[in-house]
N, C-alpha and C positions, 0 to 999 in steps of 0.2 A: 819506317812504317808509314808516316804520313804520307810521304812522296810516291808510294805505293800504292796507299787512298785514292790518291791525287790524281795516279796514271789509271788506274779502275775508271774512276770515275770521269775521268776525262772519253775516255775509251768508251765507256757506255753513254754519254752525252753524246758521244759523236755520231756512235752507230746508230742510235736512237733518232738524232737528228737527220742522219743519211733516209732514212728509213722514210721518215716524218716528208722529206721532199721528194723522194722518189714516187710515194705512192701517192702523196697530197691530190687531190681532185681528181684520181680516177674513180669512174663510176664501181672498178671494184671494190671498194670500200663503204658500198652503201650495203651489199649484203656480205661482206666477209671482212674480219676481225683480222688486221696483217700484224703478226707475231716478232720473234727476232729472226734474225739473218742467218740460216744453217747451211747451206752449201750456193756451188756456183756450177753453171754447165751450160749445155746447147754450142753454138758455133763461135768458138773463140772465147770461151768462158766467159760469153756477152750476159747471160742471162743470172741473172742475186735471184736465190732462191729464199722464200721467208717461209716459216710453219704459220699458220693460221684457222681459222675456224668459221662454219658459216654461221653467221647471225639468227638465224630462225634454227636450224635446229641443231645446231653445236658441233656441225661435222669438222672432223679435222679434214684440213687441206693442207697443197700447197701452194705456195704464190710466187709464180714466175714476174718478176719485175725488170723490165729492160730502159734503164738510164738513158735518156737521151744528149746527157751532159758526156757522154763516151764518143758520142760522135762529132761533137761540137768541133772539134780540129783541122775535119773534112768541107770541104766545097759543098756545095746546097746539092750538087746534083749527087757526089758521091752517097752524100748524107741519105739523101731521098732511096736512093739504091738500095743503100743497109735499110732501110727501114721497111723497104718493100719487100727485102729480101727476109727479113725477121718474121714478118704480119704473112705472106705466104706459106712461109715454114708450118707456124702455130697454125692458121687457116687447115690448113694439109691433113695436120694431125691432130685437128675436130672431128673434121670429117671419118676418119679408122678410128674405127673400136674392135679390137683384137686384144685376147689377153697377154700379147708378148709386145704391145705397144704401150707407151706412157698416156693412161686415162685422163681426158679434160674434163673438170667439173664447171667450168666457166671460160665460155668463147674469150678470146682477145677483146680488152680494152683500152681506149688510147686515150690518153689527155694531153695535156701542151707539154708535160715535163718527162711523160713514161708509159710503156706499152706494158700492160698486165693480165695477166689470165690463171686459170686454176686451175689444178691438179689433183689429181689422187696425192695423198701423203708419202713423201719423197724425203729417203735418207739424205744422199748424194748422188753425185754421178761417181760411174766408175773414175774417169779421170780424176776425179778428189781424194777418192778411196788408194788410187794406186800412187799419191805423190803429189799430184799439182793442182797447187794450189791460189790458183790464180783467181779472183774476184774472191775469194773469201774474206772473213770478218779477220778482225787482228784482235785478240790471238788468235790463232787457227780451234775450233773446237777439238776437246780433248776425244770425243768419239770418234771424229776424224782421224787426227792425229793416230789414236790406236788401232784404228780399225785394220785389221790383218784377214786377207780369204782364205777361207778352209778350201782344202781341193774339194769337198761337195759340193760347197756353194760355187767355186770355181768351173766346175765339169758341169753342173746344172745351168750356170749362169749363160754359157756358152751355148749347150744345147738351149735355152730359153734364144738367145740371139740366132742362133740357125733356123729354130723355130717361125719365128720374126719374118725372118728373110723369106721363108718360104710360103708365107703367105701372103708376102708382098709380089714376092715375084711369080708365084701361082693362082692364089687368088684376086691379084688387084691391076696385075700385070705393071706393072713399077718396078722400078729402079728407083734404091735409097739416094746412091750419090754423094754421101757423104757420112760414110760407118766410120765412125771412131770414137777414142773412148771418151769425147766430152758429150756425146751426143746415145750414149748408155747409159741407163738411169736406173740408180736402185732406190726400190721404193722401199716404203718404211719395214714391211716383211722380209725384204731381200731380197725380191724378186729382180731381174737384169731386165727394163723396160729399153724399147729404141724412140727416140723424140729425135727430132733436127731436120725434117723432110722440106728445109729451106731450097737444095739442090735436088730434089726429087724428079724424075722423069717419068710421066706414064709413057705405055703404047701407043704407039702410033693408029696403031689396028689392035682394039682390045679382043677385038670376036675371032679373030682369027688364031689359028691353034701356035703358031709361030709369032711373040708379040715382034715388033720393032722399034726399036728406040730411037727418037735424036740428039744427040749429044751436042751441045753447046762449046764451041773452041775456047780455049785458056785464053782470057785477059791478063795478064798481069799488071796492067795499071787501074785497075778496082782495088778497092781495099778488100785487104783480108777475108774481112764480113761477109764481103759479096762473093766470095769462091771457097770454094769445098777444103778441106785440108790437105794438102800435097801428099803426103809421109802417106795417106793412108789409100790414096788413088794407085784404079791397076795401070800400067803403064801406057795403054792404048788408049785412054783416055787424055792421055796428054798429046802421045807421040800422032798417033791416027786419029785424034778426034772422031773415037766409037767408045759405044757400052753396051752392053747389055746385062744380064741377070749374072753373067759371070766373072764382071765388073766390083760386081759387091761382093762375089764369093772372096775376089782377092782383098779388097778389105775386111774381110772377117779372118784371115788368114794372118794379115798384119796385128789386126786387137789381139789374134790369140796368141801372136809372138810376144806383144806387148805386157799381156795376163801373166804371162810369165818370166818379164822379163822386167820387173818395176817400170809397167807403162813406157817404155824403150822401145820404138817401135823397129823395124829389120834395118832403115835407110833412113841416113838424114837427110835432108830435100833443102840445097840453096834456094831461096824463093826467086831472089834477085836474076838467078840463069836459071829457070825449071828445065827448061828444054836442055841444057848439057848435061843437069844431073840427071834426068830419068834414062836418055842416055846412055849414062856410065852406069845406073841401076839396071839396066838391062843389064848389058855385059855381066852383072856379077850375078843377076839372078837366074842364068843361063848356063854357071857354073856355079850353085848356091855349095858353098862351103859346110860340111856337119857340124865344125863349132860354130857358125851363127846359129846353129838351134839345137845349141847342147844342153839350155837348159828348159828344153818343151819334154814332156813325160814323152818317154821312147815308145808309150802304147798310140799317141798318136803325133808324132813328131813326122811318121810320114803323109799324112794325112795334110799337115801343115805346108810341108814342102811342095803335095801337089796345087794347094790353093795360092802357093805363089810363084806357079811356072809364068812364065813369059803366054803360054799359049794359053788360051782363053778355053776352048774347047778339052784341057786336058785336067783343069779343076774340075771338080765335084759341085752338083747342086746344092742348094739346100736340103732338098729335102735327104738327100741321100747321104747329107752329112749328118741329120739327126737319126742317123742307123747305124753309125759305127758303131763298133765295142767299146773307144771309147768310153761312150757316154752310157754303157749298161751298167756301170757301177750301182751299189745296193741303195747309196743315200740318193741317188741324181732318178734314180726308178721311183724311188719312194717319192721324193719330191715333186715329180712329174704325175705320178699316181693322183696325189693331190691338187695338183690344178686340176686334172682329169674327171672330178667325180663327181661333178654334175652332170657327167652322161654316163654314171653306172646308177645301178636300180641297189634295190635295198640289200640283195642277196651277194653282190657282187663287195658292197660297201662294206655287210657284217665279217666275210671273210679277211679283207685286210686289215680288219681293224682287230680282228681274234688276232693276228701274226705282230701287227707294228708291234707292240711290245720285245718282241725281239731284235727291234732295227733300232730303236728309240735311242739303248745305250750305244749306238756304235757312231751316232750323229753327234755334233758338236751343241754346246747348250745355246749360243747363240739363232744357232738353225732352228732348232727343236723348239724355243721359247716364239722366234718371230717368222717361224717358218711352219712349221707343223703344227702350234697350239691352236692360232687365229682359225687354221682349216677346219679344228676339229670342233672350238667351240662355236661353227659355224651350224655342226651338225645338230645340238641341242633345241632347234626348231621342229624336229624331227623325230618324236616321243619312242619309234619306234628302232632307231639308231643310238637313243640315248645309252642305254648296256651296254652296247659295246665303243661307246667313244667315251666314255665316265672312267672306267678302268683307267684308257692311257694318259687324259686330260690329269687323274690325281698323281700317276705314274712323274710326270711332268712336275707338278709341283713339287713333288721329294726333292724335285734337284732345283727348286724357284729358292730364292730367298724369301722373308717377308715379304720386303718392300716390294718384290716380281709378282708374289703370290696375288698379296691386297691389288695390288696396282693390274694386273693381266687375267689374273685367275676367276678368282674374286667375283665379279659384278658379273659374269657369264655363268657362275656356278650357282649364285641368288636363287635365279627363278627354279634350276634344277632342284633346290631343294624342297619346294613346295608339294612337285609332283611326285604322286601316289603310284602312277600305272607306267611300268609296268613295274611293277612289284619288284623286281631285280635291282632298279634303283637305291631301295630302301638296304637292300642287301649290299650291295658295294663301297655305299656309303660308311654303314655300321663298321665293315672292314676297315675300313681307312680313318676311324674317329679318332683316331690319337692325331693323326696327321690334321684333319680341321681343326681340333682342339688347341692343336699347339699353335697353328699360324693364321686362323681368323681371330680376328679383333674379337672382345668382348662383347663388346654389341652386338654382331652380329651372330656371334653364337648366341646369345638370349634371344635373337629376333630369329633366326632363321636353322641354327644346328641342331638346339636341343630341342625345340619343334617336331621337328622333324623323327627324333629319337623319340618323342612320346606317342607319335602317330604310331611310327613301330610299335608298340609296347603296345597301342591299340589294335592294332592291325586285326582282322577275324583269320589270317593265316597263323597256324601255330608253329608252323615253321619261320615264321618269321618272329614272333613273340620268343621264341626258344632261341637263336640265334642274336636276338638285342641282348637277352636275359645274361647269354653268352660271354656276350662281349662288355658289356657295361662293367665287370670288372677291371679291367684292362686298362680301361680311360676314367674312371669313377673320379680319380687323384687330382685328375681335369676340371672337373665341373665344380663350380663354387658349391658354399655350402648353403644358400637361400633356396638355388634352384635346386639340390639335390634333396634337401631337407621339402620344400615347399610344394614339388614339382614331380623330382622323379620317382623318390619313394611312394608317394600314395600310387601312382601310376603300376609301378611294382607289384606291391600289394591289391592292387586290382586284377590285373593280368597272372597272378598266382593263384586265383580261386580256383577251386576245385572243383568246383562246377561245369569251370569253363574249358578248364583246361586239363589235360592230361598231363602232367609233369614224366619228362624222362629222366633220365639220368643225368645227362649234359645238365636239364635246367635246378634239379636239386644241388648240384655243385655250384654251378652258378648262381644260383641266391646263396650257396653259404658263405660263397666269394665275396659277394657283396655285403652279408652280415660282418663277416669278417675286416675288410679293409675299411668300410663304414664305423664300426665298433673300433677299431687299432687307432684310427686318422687322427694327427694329432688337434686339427679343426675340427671334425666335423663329431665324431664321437657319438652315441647314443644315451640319451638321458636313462637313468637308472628307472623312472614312472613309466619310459616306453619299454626297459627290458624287462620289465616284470607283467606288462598288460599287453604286449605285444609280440616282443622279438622271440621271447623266449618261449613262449606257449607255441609259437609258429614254428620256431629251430626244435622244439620238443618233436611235435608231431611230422615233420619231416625227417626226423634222424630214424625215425623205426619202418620207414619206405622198405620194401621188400626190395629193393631195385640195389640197393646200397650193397657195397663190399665190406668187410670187416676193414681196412685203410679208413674209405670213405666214411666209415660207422664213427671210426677213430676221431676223425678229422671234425665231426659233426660234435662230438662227446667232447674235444678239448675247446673249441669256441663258445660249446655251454658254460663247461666250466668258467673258463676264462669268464664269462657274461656274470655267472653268480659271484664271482668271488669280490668282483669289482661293484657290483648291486649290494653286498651285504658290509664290504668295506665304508662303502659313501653310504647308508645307511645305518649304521651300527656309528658312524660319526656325528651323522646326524642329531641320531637319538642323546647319543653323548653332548652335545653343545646345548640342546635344546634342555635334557636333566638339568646342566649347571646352569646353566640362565632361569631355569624353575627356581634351585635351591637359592641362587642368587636375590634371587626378589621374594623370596618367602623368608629370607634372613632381614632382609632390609626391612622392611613391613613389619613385620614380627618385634624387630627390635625397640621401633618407635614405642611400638603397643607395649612393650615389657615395662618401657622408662617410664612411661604416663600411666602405670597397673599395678596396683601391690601384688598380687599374684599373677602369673602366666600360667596358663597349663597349657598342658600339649593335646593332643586330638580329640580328648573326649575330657570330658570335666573330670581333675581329679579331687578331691576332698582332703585340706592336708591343716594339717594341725601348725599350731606356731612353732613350735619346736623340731617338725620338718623345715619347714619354711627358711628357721636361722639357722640353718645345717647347712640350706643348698647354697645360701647368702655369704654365708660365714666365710672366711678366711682362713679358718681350720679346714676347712674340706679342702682333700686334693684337688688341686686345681684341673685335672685332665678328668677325675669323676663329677667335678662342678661343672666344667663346660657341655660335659657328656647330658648331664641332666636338667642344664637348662636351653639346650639344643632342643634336646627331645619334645621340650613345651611351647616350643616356638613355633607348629605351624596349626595355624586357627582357620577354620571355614568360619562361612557367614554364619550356617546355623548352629555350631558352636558357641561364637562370639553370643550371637540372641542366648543359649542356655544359660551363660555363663553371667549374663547381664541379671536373666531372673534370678537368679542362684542368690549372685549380690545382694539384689533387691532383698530378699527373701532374710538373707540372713541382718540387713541390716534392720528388718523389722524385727527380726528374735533380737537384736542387741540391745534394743529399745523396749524389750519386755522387763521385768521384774526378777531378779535370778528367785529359784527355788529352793528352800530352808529344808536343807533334812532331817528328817522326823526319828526319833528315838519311840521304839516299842519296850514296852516292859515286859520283859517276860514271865512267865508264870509262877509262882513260889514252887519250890518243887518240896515233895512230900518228903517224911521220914518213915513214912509205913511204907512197907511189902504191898507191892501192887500184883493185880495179875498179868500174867507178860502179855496176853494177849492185849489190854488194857493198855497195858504203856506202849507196848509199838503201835497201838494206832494213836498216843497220844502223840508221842513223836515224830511222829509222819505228818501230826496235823502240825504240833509247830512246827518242824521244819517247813509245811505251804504256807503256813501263815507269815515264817520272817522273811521267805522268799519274795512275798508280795509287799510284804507292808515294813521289810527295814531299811535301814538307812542306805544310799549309794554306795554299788559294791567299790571298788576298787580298780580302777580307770588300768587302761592299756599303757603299759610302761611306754613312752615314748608314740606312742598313738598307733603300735603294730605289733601286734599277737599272733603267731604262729602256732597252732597247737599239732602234735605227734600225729593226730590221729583226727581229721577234718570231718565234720560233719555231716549227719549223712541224712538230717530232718526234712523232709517234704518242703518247697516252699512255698505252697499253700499253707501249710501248719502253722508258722511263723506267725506269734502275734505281731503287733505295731509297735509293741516298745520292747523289740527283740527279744522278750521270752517266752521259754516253751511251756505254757500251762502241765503240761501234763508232768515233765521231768522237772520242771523249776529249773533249770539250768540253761543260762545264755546261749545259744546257739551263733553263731557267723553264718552272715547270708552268704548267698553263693554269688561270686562276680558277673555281674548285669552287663560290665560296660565295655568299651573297646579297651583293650591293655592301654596302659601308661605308661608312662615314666617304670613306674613299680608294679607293673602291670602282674608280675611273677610273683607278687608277694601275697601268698594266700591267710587268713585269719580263720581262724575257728575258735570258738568259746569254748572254754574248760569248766566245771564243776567251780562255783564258785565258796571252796572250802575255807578258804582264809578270811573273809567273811563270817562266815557262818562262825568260828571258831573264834575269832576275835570278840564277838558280838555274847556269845555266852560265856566267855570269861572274863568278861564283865557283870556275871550276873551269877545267884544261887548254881554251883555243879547238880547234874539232875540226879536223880537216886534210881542206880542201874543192878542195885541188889536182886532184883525178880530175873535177872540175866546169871545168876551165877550156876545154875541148874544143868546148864549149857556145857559147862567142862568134863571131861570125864572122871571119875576115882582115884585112876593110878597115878595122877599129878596135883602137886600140893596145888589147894584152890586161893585163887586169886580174887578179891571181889572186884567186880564190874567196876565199883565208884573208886576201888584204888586205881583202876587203870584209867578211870576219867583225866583231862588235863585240868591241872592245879589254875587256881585262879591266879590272874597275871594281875603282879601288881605292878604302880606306876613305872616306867623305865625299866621294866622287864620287856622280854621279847618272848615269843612262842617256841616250842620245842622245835629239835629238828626234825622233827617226823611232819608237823604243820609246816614247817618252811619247804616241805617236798612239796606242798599245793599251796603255797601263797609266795613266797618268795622265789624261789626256784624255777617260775612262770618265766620271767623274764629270761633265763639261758634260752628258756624252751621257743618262747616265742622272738628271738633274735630275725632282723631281716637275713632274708635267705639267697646265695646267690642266683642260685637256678632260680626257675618258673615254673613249677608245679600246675597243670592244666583243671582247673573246675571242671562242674558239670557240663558236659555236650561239649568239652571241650575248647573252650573259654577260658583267657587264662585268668585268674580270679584277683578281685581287687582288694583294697582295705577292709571292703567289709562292712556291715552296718556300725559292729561298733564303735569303728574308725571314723567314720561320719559323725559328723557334729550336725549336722541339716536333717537327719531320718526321724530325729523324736525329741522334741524338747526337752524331754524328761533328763535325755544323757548333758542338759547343760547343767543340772546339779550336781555330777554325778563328779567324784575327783579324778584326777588322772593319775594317782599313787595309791597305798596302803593305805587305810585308816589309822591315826595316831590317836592312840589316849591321851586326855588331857587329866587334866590333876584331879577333876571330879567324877572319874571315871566313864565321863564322856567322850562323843567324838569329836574332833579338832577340822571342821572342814577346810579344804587344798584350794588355794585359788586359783591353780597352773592353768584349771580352764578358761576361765574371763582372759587372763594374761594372757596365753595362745590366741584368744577369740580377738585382745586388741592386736595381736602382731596381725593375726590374717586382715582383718579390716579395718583397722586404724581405730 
């Protein structure tokens, strides 16, 4: 591998070096940049051909360089010879400018080491192309090396050289004098140029309709340099020292032997005896044998034979060799077409260029790439040629690779995409967007393609807006998702007003196209905030178009759907994460506050007694109904937290009040005489309002919740302050003010408070209810009233069971409940006032059990309320 470095590198020092001396100190290198070393040609394969560039404005050339270390083995006058004979040549062919002649960009120049001049940009010479290789670089280039002719370039190449000739020899009145194939030159297109006009002859007499020439006699002791090439000279120029125009016909007869015969020309030529071999080439070409030109195409093989008759007058001119059949072939027309059409007019132009599409595939891609493209994107100067040379220019690229495309296509297509008029531009382009999309660079589609595509989308034609609208489906896949998102949708949604535009049929497909593969795309995608405020309201109102099919209706109804399901999916997800990150921080918060709070309620302040409180705490309670209900207390607003703070406040100043002593009333001695009934029942009504008011604390809520059968139905305007009703005497339950709780279902009502009342006079004289016996009827043994009174209870007695239906028997009745029974308006009703310990100070005397006799027939007051009052507040 190293030794292989080694030989590269030695190999490019050298040629480098060759390069560095050859061209050293000629003046052409003050305006032109000399390249590397790509072919060798002119007379004797004298001349190293270099690629190069001009310094001011980057033209490519080429650079013919002629060694004077080549001559250095000759005598000074030999020397001088070749070098007059080289510097006339170049001279020569300054002076012609003809397009079948090799173009000078820069006259001869000479310095002490090398003679140099410039060119149009030059592949090879044919003689490189066909095999020899003499003055080339080592290695041989691989372009060389492969380069193989198609018969188009072949048949064209050939007519381009007949062409040559025939404006040498009819309009310049010349003779070349030395046609052969180092002295055919293909430039970098392909075109077959003629250079080498070293042994050139003009006329003698140009003005006369008959030119004449003088032919110079063979030296053979000149070097090489100095005389024409044997092998390709007609025979009279040796034998008779004559020439004239058909001199050169019989060298063009020889190259074309050669063309097809790997550069072999018909006769080998001893240098050392010319005169005995031309000779014996007579004799044989006086009897030319068909296999010496068995391998020339049989359509002109005769043609061949007559350009190398012995007789001079029995060849063919030039010009009437660029007329055979031949050369009518469809690619060698075509290609001649196109040198040609700087003298056709526009109409002449647009019709060949409607047809080449059909010649295009039949040419070789070499041809087509360096032969046909360069012509065409010549014509882009030309706004009104542009339609019809766009079509086959992108034609062409289908078959470019990239690296052809960027590199030849490319920097000629730039400017075309800027232009607007004519309008057909915009249209061929659109056609062919998958094809720029895929093989221009990135760049330049952001700088110059998709541009171009919005201008469309602008355009005030609606055929042309309808036609982008079209196509953008197609290539959408293409276009990143900045500019599609950034760029071409809002352009979209402009160009689909309805205002402006009339929508067909075509363009309602075509935006659904684009809803569609935009919405599928696994990049590009439509955000769920634009299909609810945008796409969808838009795909609504164009799905009920009168224009639509039932299909098309289809097609419109399933992209909706599709839209909502995916909207309400990523939506309905949403909602879900955002719920549990709520619950999630309304536990954490919550929980702090429970640890550092001897109560928590839940959303609205609940009022709960200490015997609640060690229920929900307790260890007794199932643990799934404990979490359930201290879940439900855990989410506090600010202005709860505030209520719940004055609540505190509030009640820690009733804690710090005095409890209140309940009061024993004596009741009245009751009589032994017959009263009048009327008399007793209003005396009885009056004390029953009088112990209503004025006796001792009834008999607290077993467990701090009372349910009664049949809920109350007292106005709650009526409602005194200390929860009774003046008029009936009897507790009432207020109706639920608050937002439900925890226990939000559990509704209270006050019952008749008879166990009380009962308790309270059997501690005291039974009344005399003899004036009620009047009441029974005759035909039943009579009962008096006072036997049916209840017997006075004495200590550690209990009440009948007919009183335990209203004093004991409360507690089944008022059980919490599992349902939620709805209060007034609808509400579902709370504990109640008399479940509130905060509504009336008066309920802090009041016990939370039955009243107990004590031994002096008094009451035993219950401290379960202070006790409850210290669990809730400490």
């Amino acid at each position: 591998m190293e030794s292989m470095l080694n030989k590269l590198k030695s190999t490019v020092t050298k040629v480098t070096a060759d390069m560095t001396s050859a061209v050293m100190g000629n003046p052409v290198t003050r305006e032109f940049e000399v390249g590397r070393h790509i072919a060798s040609g002119g007379p004797g394969m004298c001349w190293r051909i270099y690629n190069g560039t001009k310094k001011s404005t980057k033209q490519e050339v080429a650079v013919f360089v002629f060694d004077k270390k080549m001559v250095e083995k000759y005598q000074k006058f030999d020397k001088d010879q070749i070098i007059e004979s080289l510097k006339r040549g170049v001279q020569q062919l300054t002076r012609l400018r003809h397009p079948r002649l090799l173009t000078v960009q820069h006259p001869l120049e000479e310095s002490r080491d090398c003679l140099a001049f410039c060119t149009e940009p030059v592949f090879a010479s044919l003689s490189n192309v066909l095999g020899q290789w003499d003055n080339l670089p080592s290695p041989v280039p691989t372009d060389i090396k492969d380069y193989k002719l198609y018969d188009v370039e072949t048949k064209y190449g050939l007519l381009q050289i007949s062409e040559g000739l025939s404006f040498l020899h009819s309009g310049v009145k010349m003779v070349h004098g030395n046609l052969c194939l180092e002295n055919v030159i293909l430039n970098k297109s392909g075109a077959w140029k003629i250079m080498g006009f070293d042994f050139s002859i003009s006329s003698i007499n140009p003005s006369d309709a008959e030119p004449k020439y003088s032919c110079k006699e063979w030296e053979p002791n000149l070097p090489p340099l100095c005389l024409p090439n044997p092998e390709y000279l007609a025979p009279e120029y040796i034998l008779s020292v004559s020439c004239d125009a058909a001199s050169d016909m019989y060298s063009l007869g020889v190259v074309m032997h050669a063309v097809f015969n790997e550069g072999k020309p018909v006769f080998q030529v001893n240098k050392h005896d010319i005169f005995k071999s031309f000779s014996r080439q007579l004799d044989q070409l006086s009897r030319l044998s068909p296999t010496m030109l068995n391998k020339i195409p049989e359509e002109v093989r005769e043609h061949v034979k007559m350009l190398l008759s012995v007789t001079p007058n029995v060849r063919p001119d030039a010009d009437q060799m660029t007329k055979i059949p031949f050369f009518d072939d469809v690619g060698a027309v075509t290609l001649a077409y196109f040198d040609s059409l700087f003298q056709r007019d526009n109409l002449q132009k647009s019709q060949f260029y409607k047809n080449l599409p059909k010649v295009l595939p039949k040419l070789p891609k070499r041809v087509v790439v360096y032969r046909i493209l360069p012509a065409l994107t010549s014509e882009f100067v030309n706004p009104d040629m542009v339609p019809f040379v766009l079509p086959n220019v992108l034609l062409i690229a289908e078959e470019c690779t990239k690296d052809e495309y960027v590199r030849l296509i490319l920097p000629d297509l730039s400017p075309v995409f800027k232009q607007q008029e004519p309008v057909q531009i915009l249209l061929i382009f659109l056609q062919k967007m998958d094809l720029l999309l895929t093989k221009t660079p990135p760049e330049d589609i952001k700088n110059s393609v998709l541009p171009m595509v919005y201008r469309a989308l602008e355009a005030p034609s609606i055929q042309i807006q309808e036609l982008c609208l079209n196509i953008i489906p197609t290539f959408a896949n293409l276009i990143e998702y900045p500019s599609m998102k950034n760029a071409l949708i809002p352009r979209i949604n402009l160009s689909l007003s309805f205002d402006s535009v009339s929508l067909s049929l075509s363009v309602l497909m075509g935006v659904l196209g684009i809803y569609k593969c935009t919405f599928s795309h696994k990049k590009l995608g439509i955000p769920k905030e634009h299909l609810a405020a945008k796409s969808l309201p838009h795909l609504v109102s164009l799905s009920i178009d009168n224009n639509l099919n039932l299909n098309q209706f289809n097609s419109f109804m399933a992209v909706i759907k599709d839209m909502l399901t995916r909207m309400e999916a990523e939506h309905k997800t949403k909602l879900e994460q955002l719920h549990s990150m709520q619950e999630q921080q309304r536990y954490q918060s919550n929980h702090s506050l429970l640890s550092s709070s001897d109560v928590v309620m839940s959303g609205v302040p609940v009022q709960m007694n200490g015997a609640m409180y060690r229920e929900i705490l307790s260890e007794n309670l199932p643990s799934a109904r404990a979490l359930k209900m201290k879940r439900g207390w855990m989410s506090l607003t600010l202005e709860e937290k505030q209520r719940l703070a004055k609540e505190q406040e509030q009640a820690a100043k009733l804690r710090n009040q005095p409890a209140l002593a309940p009061q024993s009333i004596k009741p009245a001695t009751p009589s032994t005489q017959a009263k009048d009934l009327t008399s007793c029942l209003l005396n009885n009504m009056t004390s029953l309002g009088s112990l209503s008011l004025t006796s001792p604390p009834r008999p607290g809520l077993i467990q701090g919740s009372t349910i009664s059968a049949y809920p109350s139905t007292t106005p709650m305007g009526s409602m005194a302050s200390n929860g009774y009703n003046p008029t009936m005497s009897f507790q009432t339950g207020g109706q639920g003010m608050r937002p439900p709780g925890l226990y939000g279902g559990m509704a209270t009502t006050s019952t008749p408070n008879f166990g009380a009342l009962t308790h309270n006079q059997g501690s005291t004289n039974t009344p005399d209810m003899s004036a009620l016996d009047s009441l029974f009827t005759s035909n039943k043994p009579k009962v008096s009233l006072n036997q049916m009174a209840p017997p006075k209870l004495t200590p550690g007695t209990t009440a009948t069971p007919w009183l335990n239906q209203f004093g004991s028997a409360q507690p089944s009745q008022t059980a919490p409940m599992q349902g939620a029974p709805l209060a007034m308006g609808g509400v579902t009703s709370g504990f109640g006032m008399q479940a509130n310990p905060f509504f009336s100070p008066q309920n802090f005397s009041q016990p939370t059990s039955a009243p107990v006799m004590n031994a002096g027939g008094g009451l035993r007051h219950s401290s379960s309320v202070n006790n409850d009052l210290k669990d809730l507040f400490g």
